[in-house]
C-alpha positions in Angstrom: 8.2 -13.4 1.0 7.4 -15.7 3.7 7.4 -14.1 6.7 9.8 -11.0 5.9 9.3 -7.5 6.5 5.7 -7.5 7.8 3.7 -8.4 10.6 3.9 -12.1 11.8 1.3 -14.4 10.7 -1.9 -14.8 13.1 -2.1 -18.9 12.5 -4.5 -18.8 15.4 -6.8 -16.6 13.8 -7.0 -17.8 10.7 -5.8 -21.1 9.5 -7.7 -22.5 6.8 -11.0 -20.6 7.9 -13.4 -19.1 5.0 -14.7 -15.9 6.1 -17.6 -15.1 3.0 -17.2 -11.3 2.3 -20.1 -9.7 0.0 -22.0 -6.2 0.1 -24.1 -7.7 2.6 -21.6 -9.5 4.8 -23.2 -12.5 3.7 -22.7 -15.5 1.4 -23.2 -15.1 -2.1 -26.1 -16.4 -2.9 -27.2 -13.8 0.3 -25.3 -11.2 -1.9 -28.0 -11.8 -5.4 -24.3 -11.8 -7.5 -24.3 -13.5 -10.6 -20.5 -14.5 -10.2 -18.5 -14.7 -7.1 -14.5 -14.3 -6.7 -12.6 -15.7 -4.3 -9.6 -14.2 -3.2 -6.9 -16.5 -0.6 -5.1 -13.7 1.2 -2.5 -13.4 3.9 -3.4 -12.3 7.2 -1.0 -9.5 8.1 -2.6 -9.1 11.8 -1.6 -11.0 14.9 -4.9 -11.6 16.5 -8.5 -10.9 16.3 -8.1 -6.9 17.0 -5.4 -6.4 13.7 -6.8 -9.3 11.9 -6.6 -8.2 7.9 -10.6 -9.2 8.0 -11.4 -5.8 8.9 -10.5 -4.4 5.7 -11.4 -6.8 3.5 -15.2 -7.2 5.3 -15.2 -3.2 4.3 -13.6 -3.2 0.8 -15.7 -6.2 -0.4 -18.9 -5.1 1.3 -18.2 -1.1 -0.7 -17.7 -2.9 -3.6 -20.3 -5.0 -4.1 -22.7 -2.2 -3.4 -21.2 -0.7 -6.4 -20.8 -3.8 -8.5 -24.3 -6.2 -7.3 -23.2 -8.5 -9.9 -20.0 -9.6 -8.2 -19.6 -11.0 -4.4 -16.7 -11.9 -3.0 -15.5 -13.9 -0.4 -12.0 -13.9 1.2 -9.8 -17.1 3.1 -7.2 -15.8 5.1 -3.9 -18.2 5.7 -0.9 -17.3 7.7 2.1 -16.3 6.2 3.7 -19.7 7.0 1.0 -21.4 4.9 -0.1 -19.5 2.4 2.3 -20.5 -0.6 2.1 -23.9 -0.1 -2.0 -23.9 0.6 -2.6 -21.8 -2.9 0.6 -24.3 -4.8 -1.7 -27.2 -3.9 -5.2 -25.5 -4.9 -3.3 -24.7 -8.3 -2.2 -27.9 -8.9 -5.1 -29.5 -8.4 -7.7 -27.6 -10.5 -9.1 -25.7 -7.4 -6.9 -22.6 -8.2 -8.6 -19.3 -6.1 -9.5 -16.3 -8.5 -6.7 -14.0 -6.6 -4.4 -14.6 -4.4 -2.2 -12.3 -2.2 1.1 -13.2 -1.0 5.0 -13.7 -1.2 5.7 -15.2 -4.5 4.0 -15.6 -7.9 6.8 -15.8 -10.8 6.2 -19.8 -10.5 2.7 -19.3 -11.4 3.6 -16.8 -13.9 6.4 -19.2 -15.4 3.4 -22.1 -15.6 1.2 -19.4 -17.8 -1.3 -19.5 -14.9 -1.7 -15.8 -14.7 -3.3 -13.0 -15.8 -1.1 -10.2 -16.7 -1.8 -6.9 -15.5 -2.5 -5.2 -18.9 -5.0 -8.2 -18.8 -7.1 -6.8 -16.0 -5.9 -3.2 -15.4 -6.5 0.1 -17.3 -2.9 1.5 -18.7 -3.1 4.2 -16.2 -3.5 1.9 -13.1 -0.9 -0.2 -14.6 1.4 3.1 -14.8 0.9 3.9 -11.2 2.9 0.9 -9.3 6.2 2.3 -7.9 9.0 2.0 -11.0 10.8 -0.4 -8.3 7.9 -2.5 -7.1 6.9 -3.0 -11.4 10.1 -4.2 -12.2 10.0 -6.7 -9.8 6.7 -7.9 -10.3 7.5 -8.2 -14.1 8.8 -11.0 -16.1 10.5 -10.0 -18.5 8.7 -7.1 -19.7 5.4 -8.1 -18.5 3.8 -7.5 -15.4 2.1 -10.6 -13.5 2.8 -9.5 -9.6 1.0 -6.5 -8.9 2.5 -5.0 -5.7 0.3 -4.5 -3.3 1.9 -3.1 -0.1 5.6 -2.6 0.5 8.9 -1.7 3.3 12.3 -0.7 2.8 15.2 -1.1 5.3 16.7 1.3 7.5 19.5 0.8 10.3 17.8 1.8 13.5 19.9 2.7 16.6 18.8 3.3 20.0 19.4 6.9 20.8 19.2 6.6 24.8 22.3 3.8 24.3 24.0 5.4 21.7 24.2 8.9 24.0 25.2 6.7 26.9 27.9 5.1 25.1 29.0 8.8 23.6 28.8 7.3 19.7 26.9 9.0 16.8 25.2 8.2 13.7 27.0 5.3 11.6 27.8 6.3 8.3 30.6 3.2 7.5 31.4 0.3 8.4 34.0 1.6 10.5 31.9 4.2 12.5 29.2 0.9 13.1 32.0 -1.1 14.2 33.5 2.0 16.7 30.0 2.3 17.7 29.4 -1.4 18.8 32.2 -1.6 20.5 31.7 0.9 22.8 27.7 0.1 23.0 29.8 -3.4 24.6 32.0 -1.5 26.7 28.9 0.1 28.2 27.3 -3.3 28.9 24.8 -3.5 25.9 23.4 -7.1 25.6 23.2 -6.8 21.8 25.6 -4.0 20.7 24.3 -5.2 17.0 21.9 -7.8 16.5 22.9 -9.6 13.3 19.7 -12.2 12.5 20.9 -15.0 10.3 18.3 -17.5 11.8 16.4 -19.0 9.0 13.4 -17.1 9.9 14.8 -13.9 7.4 18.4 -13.9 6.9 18.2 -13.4 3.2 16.7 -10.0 4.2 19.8 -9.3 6.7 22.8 -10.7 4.2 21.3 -8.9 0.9 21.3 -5.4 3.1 24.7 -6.1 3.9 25.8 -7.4 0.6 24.4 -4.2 -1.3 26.6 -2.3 1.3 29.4 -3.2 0.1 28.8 -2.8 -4.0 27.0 -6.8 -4.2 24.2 -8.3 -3.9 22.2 -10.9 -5.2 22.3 -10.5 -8.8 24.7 -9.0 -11.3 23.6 -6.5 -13.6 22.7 -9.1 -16.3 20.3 -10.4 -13.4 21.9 -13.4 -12.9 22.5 -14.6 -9.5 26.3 -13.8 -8.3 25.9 -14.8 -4.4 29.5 -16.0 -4.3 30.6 -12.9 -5.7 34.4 -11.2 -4.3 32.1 -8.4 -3.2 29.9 -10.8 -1.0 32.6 -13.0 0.1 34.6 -9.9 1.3 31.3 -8.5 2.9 30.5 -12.0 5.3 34.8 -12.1 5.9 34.1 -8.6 7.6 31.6 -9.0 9.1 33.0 -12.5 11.0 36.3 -10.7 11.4 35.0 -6.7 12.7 31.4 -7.6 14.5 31.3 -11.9 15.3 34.1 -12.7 16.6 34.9 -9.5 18.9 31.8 -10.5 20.6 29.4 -7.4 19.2 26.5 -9.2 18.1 25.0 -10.6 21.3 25.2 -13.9 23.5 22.8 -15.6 20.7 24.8 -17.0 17.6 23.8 -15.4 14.5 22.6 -18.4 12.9 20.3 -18.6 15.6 19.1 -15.2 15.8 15.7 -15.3 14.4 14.3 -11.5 13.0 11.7 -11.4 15.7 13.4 -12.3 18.7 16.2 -9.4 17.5 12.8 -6.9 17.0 11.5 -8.4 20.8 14.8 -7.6 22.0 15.3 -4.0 20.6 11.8 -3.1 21.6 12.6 -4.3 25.3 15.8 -1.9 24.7 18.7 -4.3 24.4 20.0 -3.8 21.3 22.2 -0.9 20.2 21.5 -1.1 16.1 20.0 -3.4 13.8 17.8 -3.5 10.5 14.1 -3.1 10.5 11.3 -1.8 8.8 8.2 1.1 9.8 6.0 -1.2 12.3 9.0 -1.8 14.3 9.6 2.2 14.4 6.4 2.4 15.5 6.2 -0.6 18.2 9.2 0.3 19.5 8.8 4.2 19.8 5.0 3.0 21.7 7.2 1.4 24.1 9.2 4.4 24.7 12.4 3.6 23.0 13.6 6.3 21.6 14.8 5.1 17.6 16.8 6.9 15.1 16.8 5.3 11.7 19.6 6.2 8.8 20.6 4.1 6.0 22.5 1.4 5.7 26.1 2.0 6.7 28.9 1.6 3.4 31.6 -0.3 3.7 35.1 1.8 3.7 35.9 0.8 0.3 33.1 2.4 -0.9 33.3 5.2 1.1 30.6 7.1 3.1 29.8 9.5 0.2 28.3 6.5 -1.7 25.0 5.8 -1.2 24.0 2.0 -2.4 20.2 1.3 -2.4 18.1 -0.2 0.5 16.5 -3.2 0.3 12.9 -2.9 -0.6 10.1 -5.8 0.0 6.7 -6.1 -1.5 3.7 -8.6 -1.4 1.9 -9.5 -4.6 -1.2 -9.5 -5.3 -1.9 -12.2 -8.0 -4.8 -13.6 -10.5 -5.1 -17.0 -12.0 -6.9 -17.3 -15.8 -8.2 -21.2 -14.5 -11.9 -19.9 -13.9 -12.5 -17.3 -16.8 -13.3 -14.4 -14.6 -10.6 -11.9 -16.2 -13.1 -9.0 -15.9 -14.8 -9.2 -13.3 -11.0 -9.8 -11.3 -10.6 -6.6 -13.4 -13.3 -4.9 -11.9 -12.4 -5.8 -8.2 -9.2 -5.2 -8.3 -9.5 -1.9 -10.2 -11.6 -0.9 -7.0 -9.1 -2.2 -4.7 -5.9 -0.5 -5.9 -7.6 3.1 -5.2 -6.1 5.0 -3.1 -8.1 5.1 -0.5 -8.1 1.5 -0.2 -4.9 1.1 -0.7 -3.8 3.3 1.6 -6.3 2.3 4.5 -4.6 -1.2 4.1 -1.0 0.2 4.5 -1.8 2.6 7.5 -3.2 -0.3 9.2 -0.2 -2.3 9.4 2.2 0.7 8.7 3.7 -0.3 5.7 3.9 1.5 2.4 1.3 1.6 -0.4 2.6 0.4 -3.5 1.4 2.9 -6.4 2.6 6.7 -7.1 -0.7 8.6 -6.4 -1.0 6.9 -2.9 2.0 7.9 -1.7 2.0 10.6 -3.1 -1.6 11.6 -1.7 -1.3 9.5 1.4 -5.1 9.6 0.8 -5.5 11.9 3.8 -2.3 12.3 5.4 -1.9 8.4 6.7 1.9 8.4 6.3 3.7 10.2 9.0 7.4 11.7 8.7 8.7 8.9 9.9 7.0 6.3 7.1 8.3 9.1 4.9 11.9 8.0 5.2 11.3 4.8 3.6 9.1 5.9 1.4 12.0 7.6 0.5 14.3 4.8 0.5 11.6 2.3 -1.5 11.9 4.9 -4.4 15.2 3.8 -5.3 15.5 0.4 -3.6 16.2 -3.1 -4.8 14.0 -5.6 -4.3 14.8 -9.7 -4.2 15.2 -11.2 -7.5 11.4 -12.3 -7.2 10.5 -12.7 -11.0 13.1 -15.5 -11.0 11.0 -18.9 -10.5 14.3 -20.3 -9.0 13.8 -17.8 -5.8 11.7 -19.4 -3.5 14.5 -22.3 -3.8 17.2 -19.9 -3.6 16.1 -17.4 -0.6 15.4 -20.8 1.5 18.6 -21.9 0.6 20.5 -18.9 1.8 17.9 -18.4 4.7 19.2 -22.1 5.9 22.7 -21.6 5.3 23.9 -17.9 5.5 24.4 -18.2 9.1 27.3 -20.8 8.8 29.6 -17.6 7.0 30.1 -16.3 10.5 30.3 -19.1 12.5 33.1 -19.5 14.9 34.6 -22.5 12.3 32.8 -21.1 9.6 34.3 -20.4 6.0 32.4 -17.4 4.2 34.1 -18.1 0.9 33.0 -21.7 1.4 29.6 -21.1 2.4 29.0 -18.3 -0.2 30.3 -20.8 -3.2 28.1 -23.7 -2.1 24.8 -21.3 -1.6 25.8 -20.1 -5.2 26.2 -24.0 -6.7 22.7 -24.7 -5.1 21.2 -21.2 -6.8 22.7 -22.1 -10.1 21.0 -25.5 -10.2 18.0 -24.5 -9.2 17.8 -21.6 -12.0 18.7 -24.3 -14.3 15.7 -26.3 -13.5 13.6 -23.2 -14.9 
């Protein structure tokens, strides 16, 4: 998911650099395994102190002590690199073992994976979060395996939102009462509204589910120029763009981080985001309240349409022939203390039933707990559909214009849709 709904990417710290992780810290051969797997993951830190190395110099090193036979070694590539870096290994015979990161439904639609009932006993299998499974399967087989995972909440700034004598949004209405008079009271960014290509699929499919669309109709084919959607963006220009209550920064330039730096530095009134930004901003001493998504008033505010929910996959190619000893690794990996360890560290959200459930110690607080809550019953991007990377760049590029001062969102919707509707056709 490129770089969505987790840390940014540590390019510094990582780009294209082979860190050999075995039971020994060593190389392989240092290790005395027969077989070595090598697993190209993202790095989810931003520097050396939260670089993902951490974990997998532990995990790696406990389970080759358990498993002497098997070493592993780990390459970590920034978000902004990874897809492309493991596309290009794959395609030219150098494929990793696993892989962790964004997308895998073009590898699975190629045959190059292994499927999880390939490498997984049934009752790990079972475990993933019924959301998470269903978008990690194609069809009725699952090749993603979710690894970690956010939903989206609408936080608000509760020393603004006192000031400006406003409550908690439960409609479109209320969120548009509420941003005005977070304006009146001089509020740089009354609601930040980040179209920028960075993530703006994330931002216009919270919005769209708001309002009764989305993404994809209940057939699961893609319906972005849907009346629903089209009614949503015309709102949104109408009631928040034009009346000046999204900030001095364009939407379409409005990149997801630079609305998270802003809120943190306590200039923004409301906006969407995920647990580490709870937590970075509540270190900062802004004080955050988070509810869900407000409904538009056609809906009404006793309607409750699911949160967006994101998830990275973990992913294992069949090209080397190492299905059980992946099997093996992987097996060890997915335990919840693992698991767990590796979500707490980035606060994020494990993907499987008994970690959450467990929190293997108590790592989720009560905040993480609310979108826990909201993951349970969230929908996630169409990414089983090999036509998604296409599609999600598409909108990412484009979504922006809806809003624009000269901008049509009818126009704009129907010609992301005509793009989407190729691409699918490709696959």
């Amino acid at each position: 998911m490129q770089r969505r709904i987790f840390s940014a990417a540590a390019g510094a710290v990582a780009l294209g650099m082979l860190i050999p992780l075995s039971g020994c810290g060593g190389s392989a051969d240092d290790a005395g395994g027969s077989a070595t797997l090598r697993l190209v993951a993202a790095e989810y830190g931003d520097g050396p102190a939260t670089s993902s190395k951490a974990f997998w110099d532990k995990v790696s090193k406990d389970f080759t002590a358990a498993n002497p036979d098997i070493a592993v070694e780990v390459r970590l590539l920034p978000w902004a690199d990874i897809d492309r870096e493991v596309s290009a290994m794959v395609r030219s015979g150098k494929a990793p073992d696993m892989a962790l990161m964004g997308s895998y439904s073009d590898f699975a639609a190629q045959d190059k994976l292994y499927s999880a009932e390939e490498l997984l006993p049934v009752t790990a299998e079972a475990n993933f979060l019924q959301p998470l499974a269903e978008a990690g399967s194609v069809g009725n087989t699952l090749y993603g395996l979710p690894f970690v995972a956010s939903s989206r909440l609408l936080f608000y700034n509760e020393t603004l939102f006192s000031k400006a004598g406003v409550g908690e949004p439960k409609t479109w209405a209320d969120l548009k009462a509420a941003a005005k008079a977070l304006k009146d009271k001089g509020v740089k960014y009354p609601y930040a509204l980040p179209l920028g290509p960075e993530e703006a699929h994330a931002e216009a499919m919270i919005w769209e589910l708001s309002n009764g669309g989305g993404y994809a109709d209940s057939s699961g084919n893609y319906s972005l120029a849907s009346d629903q959607n089209i009614e949503t963006f015309q709102w949104i220009k109408a009631n928040l763009v034009s009346p000046g209550l999204t900030g001095p920064v364009p939407p379409a330039q409005l990149n997801r981080a630079d609305a998270f730096a802003a809120f943190v530095r306590g200039e923004v009134g409301m906006l969407n985001g995920y647990p580490s930004l709870l937590h970075e901003a509540r270190a900062k001493g802004v004080s955050v309240g988070t509810v869900p998504m407000p409904v538009s008033d056609s809906l009404g505010a006793g309607e409750t349409p699911p949160a967006v929910g994101v998830a990275d996959w973990m992913m294992a190619f069949k090209q080397n022939g190492k299905r059980a000893e992946i099997g093996r690794f992987l097996d060890f990996v997915y335990q919840d203390e693992n698991l767990s360890d590796f979500a707490n560290r980035y606060h994020l959200l494990p993907s499987t039933v008994s970690a959450s459930r467990t929190l293997a110690g108590g790592g989720l607080d009560k905040n993480d707990l609310f979108f826990l809550t909201a993951l349970r019953g969230a929908q996630l991007y169409p990414v089983n559909d090999p036509s998604w990377v296409t599609v999600s760049d598409t909108v990412k590029r484009n979504i922006g214009r809806a809003v624009a001062p000269n901008g049509d969102p009818k126009a704009v919707l129907e010609e992301i849709a005509a793009t989407a509707n190729k691409a699918a056709k490709k696959h």
